[in-house]
MARFITI-230508 format. One record per residue: residue in three letters; x, y, z of N, C-alpha, C in turn. Coordinates in steps of 0.1 Angstrom, whole numbers, plus 2048, in hexadecimal, padded with zeros to 3 digits. Layout:
ALAXYZXYZXYZ/...
***
This chain:
UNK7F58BE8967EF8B28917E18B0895/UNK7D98AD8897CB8AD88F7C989E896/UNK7BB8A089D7BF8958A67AE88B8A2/UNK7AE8818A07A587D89D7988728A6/UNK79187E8A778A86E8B67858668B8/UNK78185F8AA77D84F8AD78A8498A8/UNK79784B8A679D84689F7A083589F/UNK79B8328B079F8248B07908188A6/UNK78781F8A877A81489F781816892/UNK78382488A78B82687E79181987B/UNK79E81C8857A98118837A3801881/UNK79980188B7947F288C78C7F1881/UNK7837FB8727807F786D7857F4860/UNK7957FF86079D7FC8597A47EA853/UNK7A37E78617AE7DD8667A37D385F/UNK7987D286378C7CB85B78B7CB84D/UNK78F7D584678C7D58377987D0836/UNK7A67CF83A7AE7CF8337AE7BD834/UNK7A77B983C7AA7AB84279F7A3837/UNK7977AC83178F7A182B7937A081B/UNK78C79881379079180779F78580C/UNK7A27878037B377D8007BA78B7F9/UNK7C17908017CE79B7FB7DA7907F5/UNK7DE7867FB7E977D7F57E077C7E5/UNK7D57777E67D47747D47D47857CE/UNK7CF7907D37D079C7CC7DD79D7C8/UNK7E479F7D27F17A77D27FB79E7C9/UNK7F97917C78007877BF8057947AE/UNK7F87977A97F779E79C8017AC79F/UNK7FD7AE7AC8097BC7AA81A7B77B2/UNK81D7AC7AF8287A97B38357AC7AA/UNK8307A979D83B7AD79083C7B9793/UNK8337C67938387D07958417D37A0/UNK8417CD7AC8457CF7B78537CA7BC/UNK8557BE7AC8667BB7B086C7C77A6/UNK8667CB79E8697D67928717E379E/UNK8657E47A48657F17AC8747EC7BA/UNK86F7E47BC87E7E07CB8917E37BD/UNK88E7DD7B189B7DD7AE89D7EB7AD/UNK8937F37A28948047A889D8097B0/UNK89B8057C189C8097C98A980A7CC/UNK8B27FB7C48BF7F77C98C77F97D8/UNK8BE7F17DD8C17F37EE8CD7E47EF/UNK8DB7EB7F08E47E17F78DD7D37FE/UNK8E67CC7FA8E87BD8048EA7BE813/UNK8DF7BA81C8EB7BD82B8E37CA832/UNK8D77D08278D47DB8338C97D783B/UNK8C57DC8438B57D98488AD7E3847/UNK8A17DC83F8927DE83A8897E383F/UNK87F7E98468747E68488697EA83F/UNK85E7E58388567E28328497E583B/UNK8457F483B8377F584382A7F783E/UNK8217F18438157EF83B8167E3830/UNK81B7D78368237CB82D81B7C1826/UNK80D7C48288017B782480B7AB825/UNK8107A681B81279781C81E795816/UNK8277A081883479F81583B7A5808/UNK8337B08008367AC7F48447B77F3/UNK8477C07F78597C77F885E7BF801/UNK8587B880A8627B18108667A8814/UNK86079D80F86179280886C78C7FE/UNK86B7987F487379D7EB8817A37EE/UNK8837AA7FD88F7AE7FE8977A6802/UNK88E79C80D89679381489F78B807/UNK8977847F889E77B7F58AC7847ED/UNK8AB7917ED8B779B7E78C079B7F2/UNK8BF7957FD8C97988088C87A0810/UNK8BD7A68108BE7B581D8B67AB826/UNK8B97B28328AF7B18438A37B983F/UNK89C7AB83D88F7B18408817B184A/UNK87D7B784C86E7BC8548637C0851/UNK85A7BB85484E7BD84C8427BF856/UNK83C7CD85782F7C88688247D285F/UNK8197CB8658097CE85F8017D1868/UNK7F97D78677E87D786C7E27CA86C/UNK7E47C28637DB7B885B7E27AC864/UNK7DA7A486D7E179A8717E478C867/UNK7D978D8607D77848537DF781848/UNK7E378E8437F079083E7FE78F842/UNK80078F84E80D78D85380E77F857/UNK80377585980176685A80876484A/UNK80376A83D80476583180F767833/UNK81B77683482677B83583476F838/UNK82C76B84883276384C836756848/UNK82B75183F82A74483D834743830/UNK83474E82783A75081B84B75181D/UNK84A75782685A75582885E74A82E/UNK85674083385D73983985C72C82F/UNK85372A824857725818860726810/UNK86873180E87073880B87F733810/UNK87A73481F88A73281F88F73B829/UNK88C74B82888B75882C88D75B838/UNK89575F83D89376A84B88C77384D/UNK88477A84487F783846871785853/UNK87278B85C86D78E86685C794868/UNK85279486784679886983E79B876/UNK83D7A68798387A588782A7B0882/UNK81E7AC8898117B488B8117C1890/UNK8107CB88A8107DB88D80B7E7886/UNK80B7F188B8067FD88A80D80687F/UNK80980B87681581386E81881E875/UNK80A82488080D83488381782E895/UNK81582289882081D8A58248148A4/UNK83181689883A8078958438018A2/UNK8417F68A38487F18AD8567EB8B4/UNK85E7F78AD86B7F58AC8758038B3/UNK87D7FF8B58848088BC8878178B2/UNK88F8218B689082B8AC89F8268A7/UNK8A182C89B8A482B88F8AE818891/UNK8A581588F8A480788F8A880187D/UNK8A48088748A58028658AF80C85C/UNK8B58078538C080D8478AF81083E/UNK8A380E83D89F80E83289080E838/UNK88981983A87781583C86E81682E/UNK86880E82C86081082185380881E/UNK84F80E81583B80781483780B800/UNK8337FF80082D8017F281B8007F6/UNK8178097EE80C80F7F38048047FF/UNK80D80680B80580681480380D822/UNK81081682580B82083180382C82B/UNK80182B8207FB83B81D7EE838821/UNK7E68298257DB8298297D882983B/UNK7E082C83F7DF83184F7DA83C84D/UNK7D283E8597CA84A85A7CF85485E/UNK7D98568677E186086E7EC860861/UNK7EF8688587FB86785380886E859/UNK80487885F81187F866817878871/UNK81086C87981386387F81F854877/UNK81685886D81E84986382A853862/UNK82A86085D83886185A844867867/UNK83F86987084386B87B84D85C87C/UNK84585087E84D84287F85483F875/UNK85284086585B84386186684785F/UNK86585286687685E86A877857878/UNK87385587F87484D89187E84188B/UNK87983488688082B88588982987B/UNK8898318758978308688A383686F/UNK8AF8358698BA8348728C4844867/UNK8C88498718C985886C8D285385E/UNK8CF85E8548DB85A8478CE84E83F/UNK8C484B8438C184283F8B8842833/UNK8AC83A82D8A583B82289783B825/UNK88F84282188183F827876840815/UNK87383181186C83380385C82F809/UNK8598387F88478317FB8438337EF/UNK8368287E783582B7DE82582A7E6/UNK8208397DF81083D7E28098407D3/UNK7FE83B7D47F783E7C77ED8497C9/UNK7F18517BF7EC85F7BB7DC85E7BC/UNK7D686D7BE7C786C7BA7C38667AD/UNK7CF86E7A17CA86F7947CB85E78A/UNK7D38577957D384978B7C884078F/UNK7C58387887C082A7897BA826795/UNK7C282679F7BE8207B07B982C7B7/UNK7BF8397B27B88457B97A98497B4/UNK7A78447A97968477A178E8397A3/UNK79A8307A77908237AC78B8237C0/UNK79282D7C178E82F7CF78283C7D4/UNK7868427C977C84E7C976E84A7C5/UNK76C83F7BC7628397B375A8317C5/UNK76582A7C97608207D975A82E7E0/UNK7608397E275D8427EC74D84B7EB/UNK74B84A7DE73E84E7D97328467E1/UNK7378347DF72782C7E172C8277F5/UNK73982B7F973D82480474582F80D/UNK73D84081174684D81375184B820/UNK76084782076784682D765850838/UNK76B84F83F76B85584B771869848/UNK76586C84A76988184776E884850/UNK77887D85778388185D78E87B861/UNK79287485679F8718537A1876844/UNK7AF87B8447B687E8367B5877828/UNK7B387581D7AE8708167C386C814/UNK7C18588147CE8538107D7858801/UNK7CE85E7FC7D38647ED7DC86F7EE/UNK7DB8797FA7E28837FF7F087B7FC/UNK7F28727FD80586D7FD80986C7F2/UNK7FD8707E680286F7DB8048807D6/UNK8048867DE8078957DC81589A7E0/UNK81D89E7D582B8A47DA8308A97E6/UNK8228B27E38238C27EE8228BD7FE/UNK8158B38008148B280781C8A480F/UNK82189D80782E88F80F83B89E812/UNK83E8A580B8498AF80E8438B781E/UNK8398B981C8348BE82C8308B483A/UNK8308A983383289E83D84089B848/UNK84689983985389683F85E89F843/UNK85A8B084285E8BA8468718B7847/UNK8718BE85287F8C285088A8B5855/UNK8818A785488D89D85B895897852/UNK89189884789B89383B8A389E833/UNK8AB8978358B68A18288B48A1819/UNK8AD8998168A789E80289C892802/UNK89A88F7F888C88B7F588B88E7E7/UNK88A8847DD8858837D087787C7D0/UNK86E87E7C98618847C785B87F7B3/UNK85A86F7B085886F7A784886A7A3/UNK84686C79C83986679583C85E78B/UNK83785078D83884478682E83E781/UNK82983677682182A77782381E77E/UNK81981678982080B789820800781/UNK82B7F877D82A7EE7768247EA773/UNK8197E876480D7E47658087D676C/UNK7FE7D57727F37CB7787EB7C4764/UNK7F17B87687EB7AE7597E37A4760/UNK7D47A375C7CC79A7617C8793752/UNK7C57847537C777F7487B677D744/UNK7AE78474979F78474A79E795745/UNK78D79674178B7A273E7857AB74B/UNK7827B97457807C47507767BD75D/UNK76A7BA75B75F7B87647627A976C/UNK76D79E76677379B76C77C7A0775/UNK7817A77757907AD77C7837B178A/UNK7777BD7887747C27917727B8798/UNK76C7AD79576879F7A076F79C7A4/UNK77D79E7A178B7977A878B7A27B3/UNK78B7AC7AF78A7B87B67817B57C0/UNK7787B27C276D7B47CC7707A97D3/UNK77379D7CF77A7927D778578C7E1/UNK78C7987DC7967977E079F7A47E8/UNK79C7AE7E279E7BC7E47967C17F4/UNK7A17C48027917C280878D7CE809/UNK7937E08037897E680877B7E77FF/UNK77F7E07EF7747DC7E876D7CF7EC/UNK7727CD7F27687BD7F875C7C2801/UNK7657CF80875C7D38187527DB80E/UNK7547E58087517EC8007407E67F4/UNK73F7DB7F573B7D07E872F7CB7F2/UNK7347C87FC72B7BF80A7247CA812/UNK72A7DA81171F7E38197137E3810/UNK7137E38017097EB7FD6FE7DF7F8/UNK6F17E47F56E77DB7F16EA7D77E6/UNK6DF7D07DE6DF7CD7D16E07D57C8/UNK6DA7E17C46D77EB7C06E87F47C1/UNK6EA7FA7CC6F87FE7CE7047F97C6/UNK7027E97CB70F7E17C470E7E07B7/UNK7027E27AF7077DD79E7097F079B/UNK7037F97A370A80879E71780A79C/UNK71D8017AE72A8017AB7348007A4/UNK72B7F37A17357E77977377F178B/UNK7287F47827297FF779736804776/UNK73481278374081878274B816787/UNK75080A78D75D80978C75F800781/UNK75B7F977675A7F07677607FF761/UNK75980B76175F81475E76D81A760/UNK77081C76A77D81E76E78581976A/UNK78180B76F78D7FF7677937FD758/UNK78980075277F80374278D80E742/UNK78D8157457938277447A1824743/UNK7A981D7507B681974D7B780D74B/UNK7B38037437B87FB73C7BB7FA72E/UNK7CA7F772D7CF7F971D7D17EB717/UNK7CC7DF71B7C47D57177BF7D570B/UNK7BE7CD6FE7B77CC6F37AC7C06EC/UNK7B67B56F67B27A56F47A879F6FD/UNK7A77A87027967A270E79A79D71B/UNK7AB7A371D7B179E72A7B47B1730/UNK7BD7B173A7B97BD7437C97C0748/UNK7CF7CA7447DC7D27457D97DF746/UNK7D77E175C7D27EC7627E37F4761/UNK7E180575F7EF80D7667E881676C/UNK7EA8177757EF8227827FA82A78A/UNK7F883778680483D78C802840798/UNK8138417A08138437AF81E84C7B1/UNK81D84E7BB82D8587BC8368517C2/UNK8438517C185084A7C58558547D0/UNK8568517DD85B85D7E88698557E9/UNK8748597E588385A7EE88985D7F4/UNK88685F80488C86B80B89B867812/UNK8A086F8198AF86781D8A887182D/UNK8AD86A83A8A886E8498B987884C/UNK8B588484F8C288D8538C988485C/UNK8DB88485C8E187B8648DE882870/
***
């Protein structure tokens, strides 16, 4: 495992982008997809959850009110304040505690169920994320992730950011989780099968048009927020440009409003008993 040596400023500027904008107003729009994607999953009544890389609750949120034990821990302190607050409107037991995806804070195989909708695949260490993964799931158990591919929507809108804003050249690019070959070489020999699908996710409907959406984007969105705020004047309307394009590219929208699709891959592995 390669070893990475600033990795703690990384992490701390990670922890910064993810903290800025409003994620509760982003993530609101990809929520339909995300009850779509939990029934998918049909996880029994009664099991326990954990939800890593959880922004503000949105698998687990959702599990708790299906009946499962749920857990939900983040990078983002910000988001686990929203997390928290949401379930307890709610009604909800659901648990949130502040953490690491690559040093979750739980004992070993602690959960019937580990999983993340596209959010551990943005840790920098991934052989670490999946290491805890397989660490805190409980043998016989389920370990899901839904990661978005290079080739969709959020992978060409990331690549478009990486052009005017270049990440760190030495961490793994988070798109990697959207590759077969290489989640199969992650999670090597601890699981007993593993299905491996490529999906759209449920479309994202914004009831505004494209160069709208990006502003919501840049508002709200934080590695487009951080992304929006590094560059000058000049920089930012290049940006804008090309991501108007992107957006432009997968939107199947007609009426001057905005219905983004993006495919991800569906990981369902089962942890050897």
């Amino acid at each position: 495992m390669s070893v990475i040596p600033n990795i703690d400023t990384i992490k701390s500027r990670m922890r910064d982008a993810w903290n800025a904008g409003d994620y509760g107003k982003f993530a609101a729009y990809m929520e339909p997809g995300a009850q779509e994607i939990m029934n998918g999953w049909r996880i029994p009544q009664g099991l326990s959850l954990l939800d890593v890389a959880c922004g503000t609750g949105q698998i687990s949120i959702l599990a708790s009110m299906a009946g499962i034990n749920a857990s939900g821990v983040d990078i983002a302190s910000n988001w686990i304040a929203v997390a928290r607050g949401r379930a307890k409107r709610e009604g909800l037991d659901a648990k949130f505690d502040e953490g690491d995806a690559e040093c979750l804070p739980y004992p070993d195989g602690s959960f019937d169920v580990v999983a993340t909708l596209v959010g551990a695949m943005f840790a920098p260490q991934p052989e670490k994320v999946a290491q805890e993964f397989i660490r805190v799931c409980k043998p016989g158990g389920r370990m899901l992730m839904v990661n978005w591919t290079p080739e969709g929507f959020v992978g060409q809108m990331f690549k478009t950011l990486g052009r005017y804003v270049p990440p760190p050249s030495d961490v793994p690019s988070p798109l990697l989780w959207g590759n077969e070959e290489i989640v199969k070489e992650r999670f090597g020999y601890s699981v007993s099968h593993m299905i491996l699908t490529k999906k759209i996710y449920p479309l994202w409907d914004y009831p505004f048009d494209v160069p709208e959406v990006v502003q919501f984007f840049f508002d709200n969105y934080g590695p487009m927020n951080k992304a929006i705020n590094a560059l000058d004047e000049t920089g930012g309307k290049l940006l804008r440009k090309d991501l108007e394009k992107v957006f432009s590219d997968f939107n199947i929208a007609e009426n001057g409003t905005t219905t983004l699709f993006s495919e991800y891959l569906e990981v369902d592995a089962f942890k050897k008993q």
